[in-house]
C-alpha positions in Angstrom: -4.3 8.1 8.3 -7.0 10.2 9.8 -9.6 8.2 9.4 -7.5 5.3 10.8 -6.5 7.8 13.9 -10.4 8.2 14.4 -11.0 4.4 14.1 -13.6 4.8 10.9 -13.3 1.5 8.8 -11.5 2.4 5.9 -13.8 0.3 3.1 -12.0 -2.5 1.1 -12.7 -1.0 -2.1 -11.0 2.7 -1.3 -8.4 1.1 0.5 -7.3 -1.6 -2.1 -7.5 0.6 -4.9 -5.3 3.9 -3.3 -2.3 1.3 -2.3 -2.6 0.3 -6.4 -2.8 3.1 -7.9 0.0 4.6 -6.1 2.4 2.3 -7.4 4.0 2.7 -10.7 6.6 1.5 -12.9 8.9 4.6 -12.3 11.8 5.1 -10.1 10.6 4.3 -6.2 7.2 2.6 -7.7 6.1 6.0 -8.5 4.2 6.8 -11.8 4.6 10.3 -13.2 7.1 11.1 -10.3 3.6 10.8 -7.9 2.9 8.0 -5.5 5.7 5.3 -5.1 6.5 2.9 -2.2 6.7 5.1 0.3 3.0 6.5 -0.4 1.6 2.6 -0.3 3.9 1.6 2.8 2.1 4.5 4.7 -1.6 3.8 3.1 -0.8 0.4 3.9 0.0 0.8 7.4 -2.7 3.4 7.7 -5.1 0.1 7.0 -4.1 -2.0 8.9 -4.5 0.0 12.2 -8.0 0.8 11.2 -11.0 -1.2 12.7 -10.7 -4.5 10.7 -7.5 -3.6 8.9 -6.2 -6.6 8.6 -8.3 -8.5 6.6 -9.1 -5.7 4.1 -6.1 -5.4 1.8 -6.3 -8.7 -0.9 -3.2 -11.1 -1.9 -2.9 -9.1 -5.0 -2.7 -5.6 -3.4 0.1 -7.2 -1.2 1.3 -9.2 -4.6 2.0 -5.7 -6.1 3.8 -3.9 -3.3 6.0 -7.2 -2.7 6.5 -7.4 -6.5 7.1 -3.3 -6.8 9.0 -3.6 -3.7 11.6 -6.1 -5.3 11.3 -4.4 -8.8 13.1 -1.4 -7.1 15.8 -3.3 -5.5 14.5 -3.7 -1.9 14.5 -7.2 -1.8 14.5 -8.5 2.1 11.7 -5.4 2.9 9.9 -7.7 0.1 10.2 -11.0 1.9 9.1 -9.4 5.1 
């Protein structure tokens, strides 16, 4: 978020892998009770405010918040 807020381009590599690695198989996406949905909603959104945002997360970082997303029951936040 603060390097969004200062408008520094967040590079694709840091940003794909921190909104991966914070989801998990556990309760809320998180692994080891760290992380979860909330975490990669915020990283997410963090992203895509930054200078060029919104080309820098790929289908499959999207792919695995959509699919942790459903996994935990939120269905129509998945679909948006």
């Amino acid at each position: 978020e603060d390097m969004a807020e200062s408008d520094y381009e967040i590079p694709v590599d840091l940003a794909n892998s921190c909104v991966m690695n914070s989801l998990g198989e556990g309760p809320g996406g998180t692994h080891d009770q760290c992380g979860g949905i909330d975490a990669a909603l915020a990283m997410v959104a963090a992203v895509e405010s930054s200078p060029n945002g919104s080309s820098s997360l790929t289908d499959a970082t999207y792919g695995r918040l959509v699919s942790t997303l459903a996994n935990d029951g939120a269905v129509e936040e998945a679909i948006l």
